[in-house]
Each structure stands twice: as structure tokens, then as C-alpha cells.
GUSE-985354 format. One record per residue (C-alpha): x, y, z. Coordinates in pm, whole numbers, plus 50000, padded with zeros to 5 digits. Layout:
<sites>
> X | Y | Z
> X | Y | Z $
...
</sites>
This chain:
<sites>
> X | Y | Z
> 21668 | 57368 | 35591 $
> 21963 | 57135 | 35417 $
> 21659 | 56843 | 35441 $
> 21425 | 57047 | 35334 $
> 21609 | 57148 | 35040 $
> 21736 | 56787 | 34970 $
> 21363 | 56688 | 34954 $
> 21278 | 56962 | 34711 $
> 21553 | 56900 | 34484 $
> 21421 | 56491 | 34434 $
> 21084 | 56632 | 34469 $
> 21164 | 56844 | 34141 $
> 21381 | 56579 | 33962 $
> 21099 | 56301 | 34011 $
> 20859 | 56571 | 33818 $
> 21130 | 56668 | 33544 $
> 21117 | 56246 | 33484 $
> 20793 | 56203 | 33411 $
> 20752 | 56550 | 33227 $
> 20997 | 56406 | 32994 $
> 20857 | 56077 | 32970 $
> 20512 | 56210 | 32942 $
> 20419 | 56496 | 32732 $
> 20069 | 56538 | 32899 $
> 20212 | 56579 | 33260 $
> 20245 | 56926 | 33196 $
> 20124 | 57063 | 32831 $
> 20339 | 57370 | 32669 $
> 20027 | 57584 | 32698 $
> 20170 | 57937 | 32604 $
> 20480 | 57856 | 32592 $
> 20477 | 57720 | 32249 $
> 20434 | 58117 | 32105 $
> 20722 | 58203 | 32268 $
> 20903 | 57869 | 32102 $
> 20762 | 57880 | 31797 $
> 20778 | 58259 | 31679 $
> 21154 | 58236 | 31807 $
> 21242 | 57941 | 31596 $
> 21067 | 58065 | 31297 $
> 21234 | 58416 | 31338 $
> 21595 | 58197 | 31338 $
> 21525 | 58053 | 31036 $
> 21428 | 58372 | 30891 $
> 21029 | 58285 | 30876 $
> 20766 | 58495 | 30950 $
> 20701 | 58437 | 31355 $
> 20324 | 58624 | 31299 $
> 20229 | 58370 | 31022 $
> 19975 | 58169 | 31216 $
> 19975 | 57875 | 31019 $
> 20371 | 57849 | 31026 $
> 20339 | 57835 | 31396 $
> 20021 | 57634 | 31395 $
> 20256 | 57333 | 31205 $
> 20533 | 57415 | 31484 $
> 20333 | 57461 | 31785 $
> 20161 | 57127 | 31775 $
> 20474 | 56885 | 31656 $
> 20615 | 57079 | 32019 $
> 20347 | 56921 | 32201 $
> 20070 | 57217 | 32233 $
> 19716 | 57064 | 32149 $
> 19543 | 57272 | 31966 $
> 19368 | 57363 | 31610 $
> 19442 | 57692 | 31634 $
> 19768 | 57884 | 31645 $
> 19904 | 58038 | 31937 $
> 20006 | 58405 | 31825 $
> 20286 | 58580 | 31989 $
> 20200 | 58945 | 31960 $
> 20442 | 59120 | 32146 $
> 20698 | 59332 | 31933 $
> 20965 | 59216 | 31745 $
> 21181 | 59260 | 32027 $
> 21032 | 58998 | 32194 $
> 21221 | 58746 | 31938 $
> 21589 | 58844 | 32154 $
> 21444 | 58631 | 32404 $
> 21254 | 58384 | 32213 $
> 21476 | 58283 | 31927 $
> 21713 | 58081 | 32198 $
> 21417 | 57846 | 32250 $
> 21383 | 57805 | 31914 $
> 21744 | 57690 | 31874 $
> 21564 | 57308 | 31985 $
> 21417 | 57090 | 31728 $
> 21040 | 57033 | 31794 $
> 21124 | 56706 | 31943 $
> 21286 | 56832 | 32200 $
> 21083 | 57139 | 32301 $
> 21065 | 56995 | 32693 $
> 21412 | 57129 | 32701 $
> 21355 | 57484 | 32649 $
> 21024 | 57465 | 32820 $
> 21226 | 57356 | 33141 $
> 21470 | 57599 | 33109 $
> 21151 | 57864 | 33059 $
> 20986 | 57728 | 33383 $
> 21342 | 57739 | 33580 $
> 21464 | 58075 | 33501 $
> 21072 | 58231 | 33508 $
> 21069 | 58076 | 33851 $
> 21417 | 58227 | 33961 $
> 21328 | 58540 | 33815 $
> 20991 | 58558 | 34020 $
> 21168 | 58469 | 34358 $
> 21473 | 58701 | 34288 $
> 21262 | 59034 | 34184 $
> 21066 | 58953 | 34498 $
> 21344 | 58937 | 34763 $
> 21512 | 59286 | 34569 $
> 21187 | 59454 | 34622 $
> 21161 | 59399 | 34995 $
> 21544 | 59495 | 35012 $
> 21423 | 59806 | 34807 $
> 21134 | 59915 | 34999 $
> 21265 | 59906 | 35345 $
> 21132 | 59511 | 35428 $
> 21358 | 59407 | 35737 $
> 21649 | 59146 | 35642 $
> 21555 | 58892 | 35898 $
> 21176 | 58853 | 35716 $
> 21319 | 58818 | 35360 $
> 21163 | 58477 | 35355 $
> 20801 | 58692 | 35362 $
> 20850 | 58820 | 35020 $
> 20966 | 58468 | 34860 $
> 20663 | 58323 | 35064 $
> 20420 | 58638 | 34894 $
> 20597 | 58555 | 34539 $
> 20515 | 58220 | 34571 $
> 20155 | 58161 | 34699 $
> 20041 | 58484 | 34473 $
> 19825 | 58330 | 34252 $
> 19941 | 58492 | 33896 $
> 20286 | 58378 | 33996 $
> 20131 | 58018 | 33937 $
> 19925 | 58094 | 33656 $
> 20224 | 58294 | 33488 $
> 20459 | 57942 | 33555 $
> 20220 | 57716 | 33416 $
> 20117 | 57909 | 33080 $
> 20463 | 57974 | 33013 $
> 20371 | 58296 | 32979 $
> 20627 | 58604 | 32953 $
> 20583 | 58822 | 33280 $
> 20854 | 58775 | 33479 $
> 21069 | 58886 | 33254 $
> 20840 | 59299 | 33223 $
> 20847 | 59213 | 33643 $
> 21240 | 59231 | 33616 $
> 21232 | 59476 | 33417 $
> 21038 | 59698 | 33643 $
> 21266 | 59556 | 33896 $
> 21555 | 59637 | 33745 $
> 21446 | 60015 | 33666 $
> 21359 | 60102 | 34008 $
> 21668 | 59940 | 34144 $
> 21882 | 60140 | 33851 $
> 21715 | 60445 | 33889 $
> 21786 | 60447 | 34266 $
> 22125 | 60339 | 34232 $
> 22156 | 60600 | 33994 $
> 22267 | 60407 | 33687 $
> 22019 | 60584 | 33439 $
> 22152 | 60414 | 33123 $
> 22063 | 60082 | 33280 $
> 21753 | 60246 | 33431 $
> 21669 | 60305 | 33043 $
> 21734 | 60006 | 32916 $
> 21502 | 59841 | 33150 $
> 21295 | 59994 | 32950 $
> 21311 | 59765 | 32694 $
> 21172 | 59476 | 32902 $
> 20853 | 59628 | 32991 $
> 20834 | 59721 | 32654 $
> 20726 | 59333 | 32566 $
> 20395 | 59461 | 32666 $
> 20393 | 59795 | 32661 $
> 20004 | 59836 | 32689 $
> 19964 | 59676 | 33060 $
> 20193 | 59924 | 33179 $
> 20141 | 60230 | 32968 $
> 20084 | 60512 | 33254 $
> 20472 | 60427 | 33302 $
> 20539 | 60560 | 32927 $
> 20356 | 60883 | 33001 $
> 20476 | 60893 | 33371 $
> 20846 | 60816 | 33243 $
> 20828 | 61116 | 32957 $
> 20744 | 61383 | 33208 $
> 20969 | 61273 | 33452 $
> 21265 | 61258 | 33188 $
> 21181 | 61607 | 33045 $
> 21195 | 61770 | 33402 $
> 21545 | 61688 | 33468 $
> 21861 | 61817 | 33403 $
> 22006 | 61722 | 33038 $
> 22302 | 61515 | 33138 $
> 22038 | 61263 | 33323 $
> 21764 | 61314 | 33101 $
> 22048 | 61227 | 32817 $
> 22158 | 60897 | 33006 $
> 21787 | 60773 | 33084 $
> 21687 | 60837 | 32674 $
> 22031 | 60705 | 32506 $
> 22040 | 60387 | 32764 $
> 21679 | 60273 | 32664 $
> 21725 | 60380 | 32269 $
> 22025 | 60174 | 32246 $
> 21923 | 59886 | 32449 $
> 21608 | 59911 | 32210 $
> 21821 | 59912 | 31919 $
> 22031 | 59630 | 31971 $
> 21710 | 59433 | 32121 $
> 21553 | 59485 | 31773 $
> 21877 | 59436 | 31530 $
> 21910 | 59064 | 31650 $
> 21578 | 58967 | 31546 $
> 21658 | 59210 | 31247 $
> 21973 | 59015 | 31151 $
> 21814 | 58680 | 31101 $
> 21442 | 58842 | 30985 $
> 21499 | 59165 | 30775 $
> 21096 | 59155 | 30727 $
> 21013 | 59143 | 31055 $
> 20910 | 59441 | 31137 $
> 20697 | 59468 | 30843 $
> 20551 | 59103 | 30875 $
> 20447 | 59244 | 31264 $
> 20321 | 59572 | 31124 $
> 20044 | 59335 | 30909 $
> 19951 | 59154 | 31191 $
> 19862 | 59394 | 31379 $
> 19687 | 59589 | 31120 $
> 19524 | 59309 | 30952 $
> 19523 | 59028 | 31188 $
> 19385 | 59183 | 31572 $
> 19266 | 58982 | 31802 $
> 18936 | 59201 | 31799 $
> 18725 | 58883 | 31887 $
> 18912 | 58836 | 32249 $
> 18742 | 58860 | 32528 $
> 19039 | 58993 | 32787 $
> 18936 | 59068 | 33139 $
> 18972 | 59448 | 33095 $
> 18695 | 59693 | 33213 $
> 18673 | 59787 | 32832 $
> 18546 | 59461 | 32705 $
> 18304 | 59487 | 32967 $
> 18143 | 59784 | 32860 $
> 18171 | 59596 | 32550 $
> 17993 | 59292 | 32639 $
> 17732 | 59562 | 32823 $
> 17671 | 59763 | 32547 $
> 17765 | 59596 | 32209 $
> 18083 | 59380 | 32106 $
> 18085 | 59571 | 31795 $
> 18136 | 59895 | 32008 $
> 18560 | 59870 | 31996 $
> 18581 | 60243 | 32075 $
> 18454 | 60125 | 32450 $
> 18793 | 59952 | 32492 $
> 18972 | 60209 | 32543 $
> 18729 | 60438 | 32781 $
> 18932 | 60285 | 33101 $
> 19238 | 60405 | 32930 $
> 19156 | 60768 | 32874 $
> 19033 | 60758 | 33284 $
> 19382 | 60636 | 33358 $
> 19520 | 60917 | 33165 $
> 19318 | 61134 | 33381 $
> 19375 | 60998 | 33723 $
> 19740 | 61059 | 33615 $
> 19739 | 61371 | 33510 $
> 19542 | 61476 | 33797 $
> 19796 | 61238 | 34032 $
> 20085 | 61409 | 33886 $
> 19870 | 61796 | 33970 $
> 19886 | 61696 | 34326 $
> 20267 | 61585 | 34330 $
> 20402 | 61893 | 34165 $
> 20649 | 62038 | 34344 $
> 20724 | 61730 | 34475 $
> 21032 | 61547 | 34368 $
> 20872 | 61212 | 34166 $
> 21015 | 60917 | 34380 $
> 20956 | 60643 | 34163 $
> 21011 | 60376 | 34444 $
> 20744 | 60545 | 34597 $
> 20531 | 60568 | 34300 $
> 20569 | 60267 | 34105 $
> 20322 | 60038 | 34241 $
> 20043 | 60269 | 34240 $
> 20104 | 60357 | 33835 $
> 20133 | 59964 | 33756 $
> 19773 | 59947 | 33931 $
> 19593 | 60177 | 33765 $
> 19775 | 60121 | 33413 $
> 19701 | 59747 | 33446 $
> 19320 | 59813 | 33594 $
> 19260 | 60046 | 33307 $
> 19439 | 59849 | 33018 $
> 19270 | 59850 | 32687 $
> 19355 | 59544 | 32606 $
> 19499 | 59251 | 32762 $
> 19601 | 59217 | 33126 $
> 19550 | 58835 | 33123 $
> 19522 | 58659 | 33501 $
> 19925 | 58550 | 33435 $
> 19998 | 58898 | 33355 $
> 19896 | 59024 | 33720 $
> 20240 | 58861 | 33833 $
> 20381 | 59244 | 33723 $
> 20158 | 59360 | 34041 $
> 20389 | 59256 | 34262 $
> 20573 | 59530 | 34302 $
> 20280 | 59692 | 34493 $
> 20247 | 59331 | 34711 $
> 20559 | 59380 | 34849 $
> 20597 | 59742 | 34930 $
> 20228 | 59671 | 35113 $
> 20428 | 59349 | 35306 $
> 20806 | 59529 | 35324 $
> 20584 | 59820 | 35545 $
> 20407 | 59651 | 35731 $
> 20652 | 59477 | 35841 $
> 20838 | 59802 | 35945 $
> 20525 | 59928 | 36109 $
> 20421 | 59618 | 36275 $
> 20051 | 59688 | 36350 $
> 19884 | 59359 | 36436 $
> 19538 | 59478 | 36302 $
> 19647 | 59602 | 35969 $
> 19918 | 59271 | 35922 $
> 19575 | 59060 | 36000 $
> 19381 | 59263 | 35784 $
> 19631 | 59242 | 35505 $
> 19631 | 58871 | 35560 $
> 19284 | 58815 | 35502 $
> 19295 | 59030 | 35183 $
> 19581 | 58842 | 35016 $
> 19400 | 58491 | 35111 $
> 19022 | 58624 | 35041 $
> 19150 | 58746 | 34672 $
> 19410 | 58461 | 34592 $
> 19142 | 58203 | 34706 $
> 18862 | 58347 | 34490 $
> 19103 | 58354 | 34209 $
> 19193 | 57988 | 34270 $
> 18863 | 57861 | 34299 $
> 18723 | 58039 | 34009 $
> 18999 | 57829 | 33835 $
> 18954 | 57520 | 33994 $
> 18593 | 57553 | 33844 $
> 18762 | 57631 | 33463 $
> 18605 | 57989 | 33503 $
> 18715 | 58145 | 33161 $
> 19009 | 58428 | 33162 $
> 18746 | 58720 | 33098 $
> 18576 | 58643 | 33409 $
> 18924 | 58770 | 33628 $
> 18808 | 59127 | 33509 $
> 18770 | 59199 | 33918 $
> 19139 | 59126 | 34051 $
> 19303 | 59423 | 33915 $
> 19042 | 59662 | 34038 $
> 19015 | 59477 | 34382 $
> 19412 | 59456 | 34405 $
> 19440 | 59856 | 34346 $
> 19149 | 59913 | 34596 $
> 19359 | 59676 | 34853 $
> 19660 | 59852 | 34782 $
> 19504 | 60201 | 34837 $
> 19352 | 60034 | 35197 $
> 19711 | 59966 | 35271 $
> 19963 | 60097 | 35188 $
> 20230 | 60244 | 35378 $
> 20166 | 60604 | 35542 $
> 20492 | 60741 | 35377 $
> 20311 | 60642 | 35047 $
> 20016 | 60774 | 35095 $
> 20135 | 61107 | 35198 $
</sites>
């Protein structure tokens, strides 16, 4: 293992050299939004003003014409406006850093969840191995992209809530908030939960996430006082209406008329229904959210309106591992084997279909197929 690790480290340094030497060994991609709209919000710009970042984005390295919008919430900047803190000239930095603690983040959320959902200690190496060769993880590390910072989030909640540190549970909150549309049966799921129990925790789950909120907002705030307002026109003026995501809604679209936008959001309203209808059958039950997590990130990402990009599927793992951690437990050699061949069957398609530059809207299927693996098999206690 000490080799091992020796050769990875001078593996990894080799690759930092020529990343620095050579700007096209491994483009910014998505990364530059993040950079860009943080550095911008620093210097009290507008970080929506596409061609502010257009000017920033390519002097960072990012080839392109057109600007690379961030459009998560303002409280997106907290974590963004450190990257910014580099002059364009030295974006590699931050983009390393990115790429190192994305990575670490990943791995780390990964071997909690098997701790969390029973996975035994001497097979902890199965969930860095699943964290690893899942596809999104890859995708997610190579765009630059934001996910696994909502996965620890969701990590963090379900560890906090078990633990039973509710204000930290709350301000979890906050993280998954970055895009709050991929995961929004958790909103609806989290507000009856919170009404149905007793004031002092309901108080602690509400304050912890309105605070954390708060002070995630004020520091963009502090350096931007329009911010809020310059996000509010984006989104009202400026929508990426044109964007093909790989949602069932801008399939119906592409089925029945782009200029349909109402059909977006017919996969939503289902996913309202299959929860309210989930959360019929669990009444009287006490809402284990361990339990119940994966299940409401698989349906809320499968029937998205908008969104749910190939790198965001990395906040699926949750359900990957609870699937592995029982098995594991179980140890039934036709349903390990089975599981096996799902996991390779649907992270080979994935890779070949990008191998062959398939484009993002074309992904539509892994969400669905994911949910209908996890359904196949998941643990007995889960499916009780």
C-alpha cells in the first residue's frame, strides 16, 4: 500500500507539471463560472453579467465565445469568491485546489455513507472503489462542476440529523440549496417532517438552516449589495430557456414542441405525487431519513424540471452506497453479481456514449435507469 501510494503521489505531481506548463492538458471547462462569478462578486461586479465573465472566463484559460453562466443563488458566491481571490493568470491554482478538495470531498462522503448505512468496516475500500469508478464522479471532476459540495451537504444532514445535531442538520441545508431544483422532493419532504415534530427540534432544524442561510448570503452581500437584485434579472430576463438538459421534461418538449415550456415541469408535478402518495403509505411511521434519503434524491433528480446535468448525478450516490453497504451485510452472491452487472452495464453505456461526444441531453436515461436499479435492489429493511 506505502508503494502504491508513493506511485500515486509522482503519478499526480508529473500531471500537476504539465497542467501548469500546458494550459490544454486539462481545459477549465466549468470551472471558470465558478472562478469567474466569484472574482467578479469580490470586486463588487455583477457575477450574472455574461459579458463580464465572458472577458474573465477566457483570459483564465476556458475556450469559448460564449460565457459560462453560474446560475446558482447568490449563495453560491461564499464558495466561489475564494477562487476568485487569483488573478486570471494564475487560475490553474484555484482550479487545482477545486479538483483536490472536490476529489476529497467525493471519497470522504462515500466512506461516511457506508459507515452510516451499516457497510462492514473491513470493506470500506468498496465504497471509495464505488465513488471512484461511478461515472458522474469523473464527469463532475473534470467539468469542475459544483456537486460534491450538495453531496456533502446531503452527507452532512443525514449524518447531523442522526447524530442529533439539528442546527447543523439545518444548516446543511444550505449546501443543497446551490441547486435546489435537483433535489426539491427534499424541500417538501423536509417541511412536513419539520412541522410534525416537537417545537424545540422543529425550532433547532429551522433557526440552524435560516442562520447558516443568512450568513451564507451576507458575505456575498458585503462585497455585492446588488447581488441579489442583479440574480433576480437573470433569472427573470436571462433563462436558459434554449437548453436542452437531459430531463424527462425537455423530452416531452422535443416530442411535442420546444415552444411548449409548460411540459418541463409535468415530471415535477408526478414527483409531487409519488411523494405525497409515498408519504400516505409511511404515515404512522416514524420518517427515517437514512432510510429514506436515497429514494427522494431519485425521484427528485429523475423528475427535475430543469437541469440534472450527467456531473450532477454524482449527488446519487447516496442511494449507490446504501445498495453496496447492504449487500454487503446480506451477502447474497446472486444479488452482489446482479448488482455488479448493473453498476458496469450503466457506467459503461454512460462512458461510451461519451467516448463517442454524445451530447449532455442524450443522458436523459441514467436517472430513470439508476432509480429503477435502486428499486431492484435495495435493501429489504428499505423496502419494507
Amino acid at each position: 500500500m506505502a508503494a502504491v501510494l508513493l506511485a500515486a503521489i509522482a503519478f499526480i505531481g508529473w500531471k500537476v507539471r504539465h497542467l501548469l506548463a500546458d494550459p490544454t492538458f486539462f481545459p477549465p471547462d466549468d470551472f471558470v463560472e465558478y472562478y469567474a462569478a466569484g472574482r467578479l462578486n469580490a470586486l463588487g461586479q455583477n457575477p450574472y453579467d455574461g459579458n463580464l465573465l465572458l472577458d474573465l472566463e477566457q483570459r483564465a484559460g476556458r475556450d469559448t465565445d460564449e460565457p459560462v453562466m453560474m446560475w446558482n443563488p447568490p449563495w453560491t458566491l461564499t464558495l466561489a469568491m475564494p477562487l476568485g481571490l487569483f488573478d486570471p493568470s494564475e487560475a490553474r491554482i484555484p482550479q487545482l485546489l477545486w479538483l483536490a478538495v472536490s476529489l476529497v470531498l467525493v471519497v470522504a462522503c462515500a466512506d461516511r455513507l457506508w459507515i452510516e448505512y451499516g457497510g462492514p468496516a473491513s470493506r470500506r475500500w468498496v465504497a471509495w472503489l464505488l465513488a471512484l469508478s461511478f461515472l458522474p464522479t469523473l464527469f463532475v471532476l473534470k467539468a469542475g462542476q459544483i456537486g460534491p459540495f450538495i453531496l456533502f451537504g446531503i452527507t452532512g444532514f443525514l449524518v447531523a440529523q442522526r447524530g442529533r445535531w439539528l442546527w447543523l442538520a439545518g444548516a446543511c441545508g444550505v449546501l443543497m440549496a446551490i441547486k435546489p431544483h435537483l433535489v426539491y422532493l427534499f424541500w417538501i419532504a423536509l417541511t412536513a417532517w419539520v412541522v410534525r415534530r416537537p417545537f424545540p427540534e422543529r425550532w433547532k432544524v429551522v433557526v440552524g438552516g435560516v442562520l447558516a442561510g443568512l450568513i451564507a448570503t451576507a458575505i456575498p452581500l458585503a462585497c455585492n449589495p446588488d447581488v441579489l437584485g442583479q440574480y433576480w434579472d437573470a433569472m427573470t430576463h436571462r433563462t436558459p430557456e434554449q437548453w436542452k438538459s437531459p430531463t424527462l421534461g425537455s423530452l416531452l418538449r422535443e416530442l411535442f414542441g420546444q415552444e411548449q415550456f409548460s411540459l418541463q415541469f409535468v415530471p415535477t408535478v408526478i414527483g409531487v405525487v409519488w411523494l405525497v402518495a409515498h408519504g400516505w403509505v409511511q404515515r404512522g411511521r416514524s420518517w427515517d431519513w437514512l432510510e429514506q434519503m436515497p429514494m427522494v434524491l431519485l425521484v427528485s433528480f429523475a423528475t427535475a424540471s430543469y437541469g440534472a446535468w450527467p456531473f450532477d448525478l454524482v449527488i446519487l450516490l447516496p442511494a449507490v452506497v446504501q445498495v453496496a453497504a447492504g449487500l454487503a451485510r446480506q451477502g447474497e452472491a446472486r444479488r452482489i453479481v446482479l448488482a455488479i452487472v448493473l453498476f458496469v452495464a450503466i457506467n459503461g453505456a454512460a462512458l461510451a456514449m461519451n467516448l463517442a461526444h454524445v451530447s449532455s441531453d442524450r443522458f436523459v436515461w441514467m436517472a430513470p435507469t439508476l432509480l429503477a436499479a435502486y428499486v431492484l435492489l435495495r435493501p429489504r429493511s428499505a423496502a419494507s
